[in-house]
C-alpha positions as CSV (number, residue, x, y, z in Angstrom):
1,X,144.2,189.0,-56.6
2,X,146.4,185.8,-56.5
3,X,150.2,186.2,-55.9
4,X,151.0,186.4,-59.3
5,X,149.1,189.3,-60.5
6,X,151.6,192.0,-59.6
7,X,154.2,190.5,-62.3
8,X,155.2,192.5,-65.0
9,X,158.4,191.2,-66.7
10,X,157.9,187.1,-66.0
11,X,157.5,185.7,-70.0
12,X,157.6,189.3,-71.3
13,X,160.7,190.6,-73.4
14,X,162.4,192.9,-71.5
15,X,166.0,194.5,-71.9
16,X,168.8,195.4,-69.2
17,X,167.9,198.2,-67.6
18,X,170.8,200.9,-68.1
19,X,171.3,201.5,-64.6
20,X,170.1,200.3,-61.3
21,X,168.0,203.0,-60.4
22,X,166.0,202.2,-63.7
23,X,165.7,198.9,-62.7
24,X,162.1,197.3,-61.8
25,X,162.0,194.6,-59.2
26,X,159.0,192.9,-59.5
27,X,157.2,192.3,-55.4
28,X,154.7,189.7,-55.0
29,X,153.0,188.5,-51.8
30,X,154.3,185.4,-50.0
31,X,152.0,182.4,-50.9
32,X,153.1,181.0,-47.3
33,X,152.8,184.0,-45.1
34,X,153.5,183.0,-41.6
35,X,155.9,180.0,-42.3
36,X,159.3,181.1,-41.6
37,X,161.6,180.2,-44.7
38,X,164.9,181.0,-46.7
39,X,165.0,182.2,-49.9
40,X,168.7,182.1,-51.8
41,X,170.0,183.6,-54.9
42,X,173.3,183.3,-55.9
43,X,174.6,185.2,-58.8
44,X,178.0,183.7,-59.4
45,X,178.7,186.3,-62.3
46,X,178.1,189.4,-61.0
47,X,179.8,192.5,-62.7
48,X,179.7,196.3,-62.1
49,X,182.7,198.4,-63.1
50,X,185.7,200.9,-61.1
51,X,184.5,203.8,-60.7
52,X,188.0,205.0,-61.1
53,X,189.5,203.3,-63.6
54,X,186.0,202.3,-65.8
55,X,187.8,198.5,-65.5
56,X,184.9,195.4,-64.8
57,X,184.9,194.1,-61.4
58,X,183.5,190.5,-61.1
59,X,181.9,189.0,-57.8
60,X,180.2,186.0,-56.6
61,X,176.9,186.8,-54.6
62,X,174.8,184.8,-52.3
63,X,171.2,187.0,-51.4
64,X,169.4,185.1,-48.1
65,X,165.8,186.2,-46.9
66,X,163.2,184.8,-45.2
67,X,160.1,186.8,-46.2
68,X,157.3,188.2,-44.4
69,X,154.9,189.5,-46.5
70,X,156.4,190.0,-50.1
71,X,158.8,188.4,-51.9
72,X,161.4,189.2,-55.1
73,X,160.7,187.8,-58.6
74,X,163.4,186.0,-59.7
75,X,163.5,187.8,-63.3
76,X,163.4,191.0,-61.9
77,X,166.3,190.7,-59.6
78,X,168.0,189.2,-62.5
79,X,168.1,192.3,-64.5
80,X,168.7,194.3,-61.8
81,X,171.8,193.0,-60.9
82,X,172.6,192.5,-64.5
83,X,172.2,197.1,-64.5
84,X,175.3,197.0,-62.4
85,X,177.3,195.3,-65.8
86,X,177.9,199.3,-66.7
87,X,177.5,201.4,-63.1
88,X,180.5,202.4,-61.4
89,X,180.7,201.8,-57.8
90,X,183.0,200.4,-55.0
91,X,182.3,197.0,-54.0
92,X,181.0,198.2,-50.8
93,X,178.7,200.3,-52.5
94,X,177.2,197.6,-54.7
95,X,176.9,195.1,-52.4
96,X,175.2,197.4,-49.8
97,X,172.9,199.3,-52.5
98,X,171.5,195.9,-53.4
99,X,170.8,195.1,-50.1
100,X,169.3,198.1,-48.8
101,X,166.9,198.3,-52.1
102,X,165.4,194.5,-51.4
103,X,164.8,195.8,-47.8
104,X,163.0,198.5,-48.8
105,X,161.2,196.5,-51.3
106,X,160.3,193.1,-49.7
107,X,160.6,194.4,-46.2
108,X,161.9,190.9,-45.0
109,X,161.8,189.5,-41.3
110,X,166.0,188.8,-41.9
111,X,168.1,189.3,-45.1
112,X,171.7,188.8,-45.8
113,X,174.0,189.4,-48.3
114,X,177.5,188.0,-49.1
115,X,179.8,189.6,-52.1
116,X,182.4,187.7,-52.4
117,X,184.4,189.6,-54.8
118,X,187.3,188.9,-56.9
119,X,190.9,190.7,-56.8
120,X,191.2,193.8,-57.6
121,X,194.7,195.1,-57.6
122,X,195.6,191.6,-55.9
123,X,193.4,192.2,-53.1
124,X,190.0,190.0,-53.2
125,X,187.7,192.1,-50.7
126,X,184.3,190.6,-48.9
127,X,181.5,192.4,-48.4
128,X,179.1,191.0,-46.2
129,X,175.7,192.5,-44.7
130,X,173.3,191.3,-42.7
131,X,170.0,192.8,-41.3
132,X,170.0,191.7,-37.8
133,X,170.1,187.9,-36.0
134,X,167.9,185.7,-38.3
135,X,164.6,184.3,-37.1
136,X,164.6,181.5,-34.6
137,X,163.5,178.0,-35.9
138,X,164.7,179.0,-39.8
139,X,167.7,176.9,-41.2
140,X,170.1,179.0,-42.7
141,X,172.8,176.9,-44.0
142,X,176.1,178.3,-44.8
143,X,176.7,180.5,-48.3
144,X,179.4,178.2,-49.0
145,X,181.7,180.3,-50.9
146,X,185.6,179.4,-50.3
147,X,187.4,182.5,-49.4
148,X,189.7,183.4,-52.6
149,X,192.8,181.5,-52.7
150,X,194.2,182.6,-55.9
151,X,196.3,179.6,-58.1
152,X,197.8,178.2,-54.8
């Protein structure tokens, strides 16, 4: 089977799944097992909404790996993240739910996550997780998101 085989929503139609536990990711295997590497996302749009007030929170991610044996499709961590447009959870919750779900997915040798989320209520709040200290010999550069600084 070659890496690709396991793919089901790469250059098929597919809609937003309504919530993020009806989300598919798509998990391939690494076509470079046993070379230590980053992989980066960043989702610079993110949205998922209060689950107090039903009002849309917006936040800036930045997803780091280095695989092991599987990795994420791109597409299919697209629309997942895009299923948190209408679910209501805390920031916390959002960031870490993604987090733990690639884990459990991809089961990487190192992930991190960084939400950098926008104010809410005049307080911007950072989530940041990380899955333990990364492999040696892998460059992991900086997420480079400025902390919020509002219009000053």
């Amino acid at each position: 089977m070659t890496y690709t085989e396991s793919l089901n929503q790469l250059g098929q139609p597919v809609g937003l799944p309504p919530s993020p536990d009806d989300a598919n990711l798509d998990i391939f295997s690494n076509p470079h097992p046993g070379t230590r590497y980053l992989v980066r996302f960043t989702a610079p749009e993110f949205t998922s909404l209060c689950p107090m007030t039903g009002q849309p929170d917006f936040a800036h991610l930045v997803i780091d790996y280095v695989p092991n044996i599987k990795m994420v499709e791109s597409k299919s961590l697209k629309l997942y993240l895009g299923s948190f447009r209408n679910h209501g959870a805390f920031h916390e919750d959002c960031t870490l739910t993604i987090a733990k779900r690639l884990e459990a997915e991809m089961e990487p040798l190192w992930l991190r996550i960084g939400g950098y989320w926008y104010p809410r209520g005049g307080i911007p709040i950072d989530v940041f997780y990380q899955s333990g200290s990364p492999p040696e010999g892998v460059w992991i550069p900086e997420q480079g998101v400025a902390p919020y600084r509002g219009r000053g």
